[in-house]
MARRO-187782 format. One line per 8 residues: number of its first residue (from 1); their letters; for each residue x, y, z of N, C-alpha, C. Coordinates in steps of 0.001 Angstrom, whole numbers. Atoms other than C-alpha are relative to their C-alpha. Layout:
// MARRO-187782
NUM> A> X/Y/Z/X/Y/Z/X/Y/Z; ... .
// end
This chain:
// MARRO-187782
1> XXXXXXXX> -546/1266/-490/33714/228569/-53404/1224/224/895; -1768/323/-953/37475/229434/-52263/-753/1370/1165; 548/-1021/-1686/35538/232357/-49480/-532/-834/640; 887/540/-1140/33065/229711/-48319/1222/-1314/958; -1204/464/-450/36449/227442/-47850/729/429/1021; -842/-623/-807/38341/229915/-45876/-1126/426/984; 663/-124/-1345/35480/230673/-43926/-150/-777/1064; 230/1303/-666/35107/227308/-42869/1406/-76/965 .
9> XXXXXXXX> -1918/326/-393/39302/227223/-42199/-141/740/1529; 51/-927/-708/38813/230162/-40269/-572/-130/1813; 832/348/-1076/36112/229184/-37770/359/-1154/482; -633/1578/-746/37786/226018/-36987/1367/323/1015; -923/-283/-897/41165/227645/-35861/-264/608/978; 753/-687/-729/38907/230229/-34259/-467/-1291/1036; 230/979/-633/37400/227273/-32358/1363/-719/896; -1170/484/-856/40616/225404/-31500/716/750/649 .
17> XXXXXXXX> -1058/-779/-1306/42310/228246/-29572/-989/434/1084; 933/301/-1165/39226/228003/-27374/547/-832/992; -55/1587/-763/40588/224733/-25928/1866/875/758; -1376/-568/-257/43560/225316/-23301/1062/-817/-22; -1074/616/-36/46561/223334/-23317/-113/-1366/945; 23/1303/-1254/45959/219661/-21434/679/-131/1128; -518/310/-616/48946/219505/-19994/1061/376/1167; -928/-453/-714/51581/220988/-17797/1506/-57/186 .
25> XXXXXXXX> -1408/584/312/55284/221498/-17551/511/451/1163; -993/-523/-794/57886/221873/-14625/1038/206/-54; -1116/-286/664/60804/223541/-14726/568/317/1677; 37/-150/-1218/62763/223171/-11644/2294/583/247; -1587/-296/458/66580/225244/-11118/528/-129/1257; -504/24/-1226/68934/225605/-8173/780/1438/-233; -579/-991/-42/69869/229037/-7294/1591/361/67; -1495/-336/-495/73413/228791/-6302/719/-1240/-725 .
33> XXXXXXXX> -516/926/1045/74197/226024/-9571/431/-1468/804; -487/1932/-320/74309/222417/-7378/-819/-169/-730; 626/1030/725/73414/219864/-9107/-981/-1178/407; 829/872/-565/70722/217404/-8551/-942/-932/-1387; 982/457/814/67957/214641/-9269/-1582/432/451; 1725/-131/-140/63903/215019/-9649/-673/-1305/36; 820/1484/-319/62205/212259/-8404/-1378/188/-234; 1464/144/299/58301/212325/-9451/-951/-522/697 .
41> XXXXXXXX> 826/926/-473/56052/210280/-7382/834/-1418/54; -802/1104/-206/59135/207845/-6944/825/-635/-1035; -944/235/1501/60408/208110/-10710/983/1009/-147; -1082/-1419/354/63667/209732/-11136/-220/186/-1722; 387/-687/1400/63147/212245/-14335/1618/203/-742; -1126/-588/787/66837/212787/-14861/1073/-971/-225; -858/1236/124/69525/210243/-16037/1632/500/1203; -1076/-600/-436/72157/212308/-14871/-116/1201/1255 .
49> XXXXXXXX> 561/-1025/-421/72147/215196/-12052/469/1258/-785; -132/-1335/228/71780/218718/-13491/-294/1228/1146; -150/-1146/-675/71578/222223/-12165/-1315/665/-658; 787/-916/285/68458/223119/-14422/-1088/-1429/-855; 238/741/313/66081/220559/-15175/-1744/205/-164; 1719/-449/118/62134/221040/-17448/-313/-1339/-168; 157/930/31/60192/218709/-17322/-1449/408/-760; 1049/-699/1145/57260/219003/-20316/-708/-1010/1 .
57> XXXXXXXX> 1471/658/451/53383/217942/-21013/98/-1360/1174; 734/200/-1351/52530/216867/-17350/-1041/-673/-55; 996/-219/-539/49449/215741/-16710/-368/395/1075; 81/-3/-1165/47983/217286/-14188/-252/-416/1013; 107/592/-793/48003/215713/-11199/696/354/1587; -599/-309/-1037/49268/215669/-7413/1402/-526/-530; -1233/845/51/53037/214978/-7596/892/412/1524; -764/-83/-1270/55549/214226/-4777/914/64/-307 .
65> XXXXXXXX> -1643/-100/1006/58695/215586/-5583/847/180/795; -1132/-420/-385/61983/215318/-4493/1305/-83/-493; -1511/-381/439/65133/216579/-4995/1113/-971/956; -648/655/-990/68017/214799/-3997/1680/589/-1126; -1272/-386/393/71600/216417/-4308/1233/-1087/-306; -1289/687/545/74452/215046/-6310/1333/144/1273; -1046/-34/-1144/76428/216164/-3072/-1260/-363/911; 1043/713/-1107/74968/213987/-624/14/669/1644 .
73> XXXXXXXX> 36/-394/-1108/75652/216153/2092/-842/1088/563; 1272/-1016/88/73220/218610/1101/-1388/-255/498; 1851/1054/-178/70002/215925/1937/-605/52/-991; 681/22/958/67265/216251/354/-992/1025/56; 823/-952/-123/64524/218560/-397/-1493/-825/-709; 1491/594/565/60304/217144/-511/-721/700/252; 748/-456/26/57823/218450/-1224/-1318/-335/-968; 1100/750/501/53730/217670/-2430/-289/1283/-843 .
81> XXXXXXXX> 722/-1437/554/52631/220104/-5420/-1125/13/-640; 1535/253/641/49136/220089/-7331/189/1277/-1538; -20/-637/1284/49798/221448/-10825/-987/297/-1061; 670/-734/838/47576/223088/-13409/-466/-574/-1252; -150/204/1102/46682/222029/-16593/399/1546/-893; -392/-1049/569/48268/224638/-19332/355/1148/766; -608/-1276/-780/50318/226414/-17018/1931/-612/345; -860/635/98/53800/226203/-16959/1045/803/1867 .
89> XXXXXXXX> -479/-190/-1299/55800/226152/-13098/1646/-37/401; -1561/234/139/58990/227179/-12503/222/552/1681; -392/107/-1046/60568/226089/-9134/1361/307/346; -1130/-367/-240/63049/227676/-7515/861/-1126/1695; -676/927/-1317/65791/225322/-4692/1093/831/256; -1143/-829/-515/68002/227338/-2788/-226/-181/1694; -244/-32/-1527/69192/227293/979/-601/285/631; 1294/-853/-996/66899/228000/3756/728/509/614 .
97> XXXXXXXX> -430/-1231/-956/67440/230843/5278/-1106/722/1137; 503/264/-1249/66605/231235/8558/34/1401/806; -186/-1228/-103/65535/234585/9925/255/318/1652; -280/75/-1656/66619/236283/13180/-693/-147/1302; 1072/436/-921/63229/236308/14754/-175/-1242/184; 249/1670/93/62832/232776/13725/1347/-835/1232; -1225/1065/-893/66397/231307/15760/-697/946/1086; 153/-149/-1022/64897/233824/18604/-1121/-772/617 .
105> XXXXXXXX> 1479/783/-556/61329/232377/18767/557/-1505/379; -142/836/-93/63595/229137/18885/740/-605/1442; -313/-179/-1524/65505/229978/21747/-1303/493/1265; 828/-234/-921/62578/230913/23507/-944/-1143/396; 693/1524/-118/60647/227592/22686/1114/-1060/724; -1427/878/-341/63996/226050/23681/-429/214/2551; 307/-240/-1421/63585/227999/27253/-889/-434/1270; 942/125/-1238/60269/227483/28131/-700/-1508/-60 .
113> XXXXXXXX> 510/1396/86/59954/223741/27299/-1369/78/-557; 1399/270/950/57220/224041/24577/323/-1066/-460; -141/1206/813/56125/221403/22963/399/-233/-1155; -231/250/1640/58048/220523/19648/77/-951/-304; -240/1156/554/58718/218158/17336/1610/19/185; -1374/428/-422/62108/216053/17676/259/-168/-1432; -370/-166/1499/62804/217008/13911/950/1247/103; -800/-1144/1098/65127/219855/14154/1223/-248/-188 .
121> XXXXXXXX> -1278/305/838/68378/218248/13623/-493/-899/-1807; 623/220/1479/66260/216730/10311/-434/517/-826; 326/-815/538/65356/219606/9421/854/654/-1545; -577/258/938/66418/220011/5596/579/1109/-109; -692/-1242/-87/68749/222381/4454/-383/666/-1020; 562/-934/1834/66999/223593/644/-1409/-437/226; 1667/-18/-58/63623/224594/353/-290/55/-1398; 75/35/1290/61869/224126/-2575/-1435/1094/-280 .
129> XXXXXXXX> 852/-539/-166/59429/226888/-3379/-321/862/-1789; 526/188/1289/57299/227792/-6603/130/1956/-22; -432/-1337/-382/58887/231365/-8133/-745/622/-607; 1082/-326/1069/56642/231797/-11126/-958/-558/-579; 271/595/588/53918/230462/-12760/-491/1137/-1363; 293/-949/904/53349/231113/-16694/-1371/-777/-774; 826/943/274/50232/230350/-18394/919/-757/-1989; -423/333/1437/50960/227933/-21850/-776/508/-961 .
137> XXXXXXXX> 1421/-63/1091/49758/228558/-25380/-257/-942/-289; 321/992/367/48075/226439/-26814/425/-194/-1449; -789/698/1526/49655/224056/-29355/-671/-667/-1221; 787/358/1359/48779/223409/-33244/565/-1333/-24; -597/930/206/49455/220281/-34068/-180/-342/-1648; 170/-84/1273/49817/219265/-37920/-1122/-546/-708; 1388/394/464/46852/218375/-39975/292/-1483/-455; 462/1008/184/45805/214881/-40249/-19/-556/-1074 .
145> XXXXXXXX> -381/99/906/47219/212561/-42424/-1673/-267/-1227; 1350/-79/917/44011/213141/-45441/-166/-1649/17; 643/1508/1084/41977/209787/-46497/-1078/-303/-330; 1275/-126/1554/39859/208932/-49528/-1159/-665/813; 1403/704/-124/36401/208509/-48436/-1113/613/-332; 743/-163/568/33360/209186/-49471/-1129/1144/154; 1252/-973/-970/31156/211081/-46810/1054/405/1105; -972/-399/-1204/33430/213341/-44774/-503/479/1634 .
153> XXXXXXXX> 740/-408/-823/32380/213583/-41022/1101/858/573; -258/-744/-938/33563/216430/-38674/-219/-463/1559; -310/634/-1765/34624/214855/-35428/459/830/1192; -622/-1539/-1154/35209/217091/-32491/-83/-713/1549; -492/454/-1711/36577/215209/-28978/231/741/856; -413/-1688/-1413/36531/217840/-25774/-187/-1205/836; -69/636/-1304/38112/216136/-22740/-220/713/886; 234/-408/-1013/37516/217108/-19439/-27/-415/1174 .
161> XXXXXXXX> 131/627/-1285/38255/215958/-16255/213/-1714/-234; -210/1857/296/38161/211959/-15868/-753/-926/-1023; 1431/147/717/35510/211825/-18783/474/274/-1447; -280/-728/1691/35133/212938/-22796/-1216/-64/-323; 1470/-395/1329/32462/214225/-25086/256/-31/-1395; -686/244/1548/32562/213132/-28419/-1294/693/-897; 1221/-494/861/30124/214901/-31032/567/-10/-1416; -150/115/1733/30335/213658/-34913/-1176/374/-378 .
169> XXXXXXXX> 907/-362/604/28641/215729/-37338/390/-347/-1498; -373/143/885/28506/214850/-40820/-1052/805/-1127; 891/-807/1315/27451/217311/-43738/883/-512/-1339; -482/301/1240/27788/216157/-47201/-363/603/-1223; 124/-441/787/26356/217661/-50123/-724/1633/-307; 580/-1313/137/25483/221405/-51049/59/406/-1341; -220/-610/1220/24590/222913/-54336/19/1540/-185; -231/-1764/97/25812/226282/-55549/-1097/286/-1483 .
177> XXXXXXXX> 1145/-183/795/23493/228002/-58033/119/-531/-1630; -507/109/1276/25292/226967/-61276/-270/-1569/-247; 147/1130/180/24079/223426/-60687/1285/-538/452; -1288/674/-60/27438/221973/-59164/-88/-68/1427; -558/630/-1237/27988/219955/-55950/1068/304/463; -1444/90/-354/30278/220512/-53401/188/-1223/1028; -693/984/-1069/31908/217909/-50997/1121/527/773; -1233/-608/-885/33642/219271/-48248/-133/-1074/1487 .
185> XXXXXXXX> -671/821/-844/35310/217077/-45699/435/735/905; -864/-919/-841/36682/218821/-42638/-104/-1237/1432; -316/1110/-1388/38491/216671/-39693/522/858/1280; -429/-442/-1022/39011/218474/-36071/771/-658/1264; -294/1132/-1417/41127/217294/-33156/257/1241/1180; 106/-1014/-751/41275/219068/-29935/1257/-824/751; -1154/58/-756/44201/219392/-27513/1395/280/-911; -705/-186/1021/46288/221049/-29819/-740/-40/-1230 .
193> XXXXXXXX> 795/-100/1032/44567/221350/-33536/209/-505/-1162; -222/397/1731/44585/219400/-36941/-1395/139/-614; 1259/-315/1207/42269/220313/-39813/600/-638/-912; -82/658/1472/42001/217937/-42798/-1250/453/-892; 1476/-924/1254/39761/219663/-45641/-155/-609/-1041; -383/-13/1488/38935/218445/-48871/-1388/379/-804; 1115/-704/631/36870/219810/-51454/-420/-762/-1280; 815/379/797/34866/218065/-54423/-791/392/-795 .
201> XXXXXXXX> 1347/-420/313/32711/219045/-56947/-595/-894/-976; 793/1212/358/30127/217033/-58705/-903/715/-821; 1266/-509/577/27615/218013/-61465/-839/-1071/-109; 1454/810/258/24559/215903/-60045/-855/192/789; 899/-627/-1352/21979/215815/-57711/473/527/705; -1004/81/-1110/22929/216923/-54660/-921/-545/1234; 633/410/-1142/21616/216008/-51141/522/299/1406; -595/-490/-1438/22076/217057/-47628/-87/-950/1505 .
209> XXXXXXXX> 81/766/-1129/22442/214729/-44292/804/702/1293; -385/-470/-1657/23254/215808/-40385/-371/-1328/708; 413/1171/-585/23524/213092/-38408/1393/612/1537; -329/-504/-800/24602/214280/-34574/466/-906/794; -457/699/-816/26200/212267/-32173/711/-182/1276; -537/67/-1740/26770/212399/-28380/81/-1211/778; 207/929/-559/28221/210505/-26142/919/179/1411; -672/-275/-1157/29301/210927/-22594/51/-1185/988 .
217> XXXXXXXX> -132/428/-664/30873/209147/-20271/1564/558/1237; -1148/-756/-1299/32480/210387/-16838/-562/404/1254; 895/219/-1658/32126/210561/-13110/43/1937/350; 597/-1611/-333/30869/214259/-12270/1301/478/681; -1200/-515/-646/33659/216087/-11346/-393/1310/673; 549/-683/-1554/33539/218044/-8023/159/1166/-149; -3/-1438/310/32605/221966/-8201/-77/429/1137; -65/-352/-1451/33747/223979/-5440/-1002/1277/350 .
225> XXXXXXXX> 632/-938/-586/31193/226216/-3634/643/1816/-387; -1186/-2019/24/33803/229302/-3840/137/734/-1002; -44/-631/1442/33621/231480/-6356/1387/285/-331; -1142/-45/999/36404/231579/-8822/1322/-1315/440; -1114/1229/-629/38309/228903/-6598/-215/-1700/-1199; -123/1341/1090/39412/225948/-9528/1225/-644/485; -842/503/-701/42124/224684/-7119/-392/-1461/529; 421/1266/-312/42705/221288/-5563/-478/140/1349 .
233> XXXXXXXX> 466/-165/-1046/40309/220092/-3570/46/-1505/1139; -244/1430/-665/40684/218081/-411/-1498/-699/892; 1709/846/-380/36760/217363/1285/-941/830/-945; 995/-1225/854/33777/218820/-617/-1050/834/234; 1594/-1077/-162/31056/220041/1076/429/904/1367; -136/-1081/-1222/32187/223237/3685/-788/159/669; 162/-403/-808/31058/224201/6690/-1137/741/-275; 957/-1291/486/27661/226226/6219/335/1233/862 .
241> XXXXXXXX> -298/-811/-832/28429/229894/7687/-618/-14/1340; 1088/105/-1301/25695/229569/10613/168/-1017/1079; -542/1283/-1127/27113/226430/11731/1279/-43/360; -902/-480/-456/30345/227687/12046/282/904/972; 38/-968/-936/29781/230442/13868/-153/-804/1040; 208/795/-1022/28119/228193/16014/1110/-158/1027; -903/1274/-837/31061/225835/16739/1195/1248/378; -978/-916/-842/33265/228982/17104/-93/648/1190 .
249> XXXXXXXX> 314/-350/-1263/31434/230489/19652/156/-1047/1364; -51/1087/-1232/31646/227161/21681/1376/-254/140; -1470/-107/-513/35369/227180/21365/1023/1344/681; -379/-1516/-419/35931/230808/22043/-680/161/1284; 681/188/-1163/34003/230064/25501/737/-445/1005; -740/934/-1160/36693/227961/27074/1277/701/457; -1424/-1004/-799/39348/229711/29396/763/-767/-171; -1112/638/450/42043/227327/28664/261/-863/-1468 .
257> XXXXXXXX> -37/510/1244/43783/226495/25875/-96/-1374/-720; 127/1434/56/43819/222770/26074/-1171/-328/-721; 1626/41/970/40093/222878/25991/-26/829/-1500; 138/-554/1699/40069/225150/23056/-10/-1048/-995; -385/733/1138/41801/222837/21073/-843/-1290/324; 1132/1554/-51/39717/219521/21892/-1050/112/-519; 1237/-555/539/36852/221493/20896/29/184/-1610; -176/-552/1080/38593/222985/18098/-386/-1750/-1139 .
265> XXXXXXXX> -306/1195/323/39734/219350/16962/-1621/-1378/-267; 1027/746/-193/36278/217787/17884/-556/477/-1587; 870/-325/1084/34507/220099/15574/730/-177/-1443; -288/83/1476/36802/219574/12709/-12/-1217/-463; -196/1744/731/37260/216010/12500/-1243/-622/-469; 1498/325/706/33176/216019/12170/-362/1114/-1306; 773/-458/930/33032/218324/9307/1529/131/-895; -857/-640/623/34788/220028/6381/-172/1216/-494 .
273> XXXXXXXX> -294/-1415/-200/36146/223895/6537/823/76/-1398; -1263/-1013/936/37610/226155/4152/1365/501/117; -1433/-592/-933/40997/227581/4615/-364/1226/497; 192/-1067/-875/39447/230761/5838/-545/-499/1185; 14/82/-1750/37856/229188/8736/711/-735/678; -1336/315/-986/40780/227386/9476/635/1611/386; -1193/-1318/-399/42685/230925/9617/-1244/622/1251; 1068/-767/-732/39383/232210/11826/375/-1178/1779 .
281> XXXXXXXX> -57/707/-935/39652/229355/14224/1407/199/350; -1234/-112/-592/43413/229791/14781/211/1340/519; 252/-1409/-788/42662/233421/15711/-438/-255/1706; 444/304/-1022/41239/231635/18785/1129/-1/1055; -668/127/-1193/44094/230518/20340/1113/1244/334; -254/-1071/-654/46297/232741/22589/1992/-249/-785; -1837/251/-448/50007/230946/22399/276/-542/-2125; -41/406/1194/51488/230433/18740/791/-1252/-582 .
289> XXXXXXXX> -79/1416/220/52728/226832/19460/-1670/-780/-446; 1196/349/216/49022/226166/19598/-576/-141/-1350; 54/-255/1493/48372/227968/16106/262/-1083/-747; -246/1198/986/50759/225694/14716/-350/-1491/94; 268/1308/-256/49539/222461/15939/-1423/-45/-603; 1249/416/806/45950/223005/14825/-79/615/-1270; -130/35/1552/47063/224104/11154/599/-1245/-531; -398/1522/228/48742/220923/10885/-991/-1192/-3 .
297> XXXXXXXX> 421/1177/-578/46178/218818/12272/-1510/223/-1712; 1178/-297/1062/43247/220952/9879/7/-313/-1411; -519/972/1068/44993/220327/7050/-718/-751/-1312; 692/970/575/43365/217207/6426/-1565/-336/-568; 1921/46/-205/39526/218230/6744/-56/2045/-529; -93/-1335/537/40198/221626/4458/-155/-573/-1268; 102/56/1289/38555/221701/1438/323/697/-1358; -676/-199/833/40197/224335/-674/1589/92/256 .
305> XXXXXXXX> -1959/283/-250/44115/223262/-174/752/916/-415; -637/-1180/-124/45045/225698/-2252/-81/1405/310; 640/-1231/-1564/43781/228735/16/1032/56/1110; -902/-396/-1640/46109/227715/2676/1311/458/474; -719/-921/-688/48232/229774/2643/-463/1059/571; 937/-884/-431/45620/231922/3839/794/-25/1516; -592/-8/-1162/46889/231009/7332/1348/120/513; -1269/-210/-490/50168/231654/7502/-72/1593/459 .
313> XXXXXXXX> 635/-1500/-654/48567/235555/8390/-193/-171/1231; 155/284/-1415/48064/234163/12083/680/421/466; -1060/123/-902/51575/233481/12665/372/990/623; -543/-1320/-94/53552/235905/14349/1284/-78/-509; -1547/472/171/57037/234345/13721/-432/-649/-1481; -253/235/1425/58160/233543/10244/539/-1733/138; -549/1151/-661/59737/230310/11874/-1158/-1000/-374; 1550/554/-137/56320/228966/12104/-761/-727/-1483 .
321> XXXXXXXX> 715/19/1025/55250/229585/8763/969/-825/-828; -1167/1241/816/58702/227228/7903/-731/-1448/-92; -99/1163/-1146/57908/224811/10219/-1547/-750/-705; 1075/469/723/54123/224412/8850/260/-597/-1857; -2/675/1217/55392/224230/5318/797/-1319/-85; -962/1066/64/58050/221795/5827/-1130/-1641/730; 1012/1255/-564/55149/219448/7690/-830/-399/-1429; 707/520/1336/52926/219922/4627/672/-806/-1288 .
329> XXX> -1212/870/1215/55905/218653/2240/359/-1589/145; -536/1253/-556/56868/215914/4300/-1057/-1299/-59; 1210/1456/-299/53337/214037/4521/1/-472/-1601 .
// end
């Protein structure tokens, strides 16, 4: 009796550290100790400003975050992040620092009347950039307050995505050879773990029932083509390789860069690319104002988002690879 008990115990905790952690936590510091607030999607998280501020059991979701310094002369720092479930993110805010190639490529864009944006006196002064991520464990939670009933079912809830699966099983009676009933009760919860057990014995008949129970409801949640890619995604169905090639060869045809990009632009706004053939198509152009104008624009019609940093390998200037992130933060 007390082995077939602990076996049971056993295979249940065994089971619940299957399941990973729901939720997510941010933990966001400032390198050089200012103080600040965390704004959420337009909710400030902090009553007060600090210098080191976590923020625990997330859901995951897109969030728009910004910082905004207790010294108002600092600005502000935004940025869009796409967080994990059971993973915990720790953001680092410190000064942008601005490298020497970068102020030259600026004087040179300055020289030859390229086209920029009329953002660089807005240009923020703290960047906010992600230094570690750790994965979470997963959390026990205490066992379930017991209650007297009669027929104990085994309930087992697995969420997933925008959906849930519920499966109740209920076993009730087993006889051991000595003529004696047992009654064992066992209650499961997932997302964290409670076990309620109880045990019974009975010298009478005995009898056995299973009674199974499924029930789903949830909108199919979108599986990306890419192997191992579980990142957020922004269109869903990529580019087939054959038809890419295609449309590259017809942009890699045109002696000026103008055309390039109309082409480039044509073909993207009718489909949706990966971040590698965004980084393939920006190989096209010659000038690396260009680059950055059609990583900005692709962006929007890129279906694994988080990939793209894949393209910051184009640039040649580090400037560039500011200048693109600070666009992606800002939208």
């Amino acid at each position: 009796m007390k082995a077939l008990n602990l076996l049971i115990l056993i295979c249940l905790v065994t089971a619940g550290s299957l399941f990973a952690r729901p939720t997510c936590d941010l933990v966001f510091f400032t390198e050089e100790g200012e103080r600040f607030y965390v704004v959420l999607n337009g909710v400030r998280q902090n009553d007060s400003p600090e210098t080191n501020v976590a923020l625990r059991d997330l859901q995951p979701n897109s969030y728009r975050v910004k910082i905004i310094f207790e010294d108002e002369e600092l600005g502000e720092v935004n940025r869009t992040i796409h967080p994990e479930a059971g993973h915990e993110y720790i953001m680092n805010i410190r000064e942008r620092r601005e490298t020497g190639v970068g102020q030259k490529f600026r004087r040179i864009a300055t020289d030859l009347n390229a086209r920029r944006d009329d953002a660089d006196d807005d240009r923020e002064l703290y960047v906010l950039r992600t230094l570690d991520v750790n994965v979470l464990p997963v959390e026990h939670t205490p066992p379930a307050q017991q209650q007297s009933r009669q027929q104990a079912p085994v309930s087992h809830q697995q969420h997933g995505g925008s959906g849930n699966v519920t499966v109740t099983e209920t076993h009730t009676h087993g006889t051991n050879p000595n003529g004696e009933s047992v009654h064992i009760s066992v209650d499961m919860q997932m997302g964290g773990m409670g076990v309620d057990m109880q045990v019974r014995e009975h010298h009478s008949h005995s009898t056995h029932h299973h009674t199974t129970t499924t029930t789903t409801s949830a909108e199919p949640v979108p599986v990306s083509p890419i192997p191992g890619y579980n990142g957020p995604i922004g269109c869903h169905y990529p580019m087939a390789p054959a038809d890419f090639q295609r449309a590259k060869s017809s942009i890699s045809s045109q002696s000026f860069e103008d055309s390039k990009m109309n082409i480039a632009k044509q073909m993207t706004r009718s489909n949706c690319l990966t971040a590698g053939q965004v980084r393939e198509v920006m190989t096209l152009f010659t000038f690396e104002e260009t680059k950055l104008e059609y990583a900005k624009f692709a962006y929007d019609y890129t279906h694994d988002l988080g990939n793209y940093y894949m393209v910051n390998d184009v640039f040649t200037y580090s400037f560039s690879v500011d200048e693109l992130n600070e666009y992606l933060m800002s939208r």
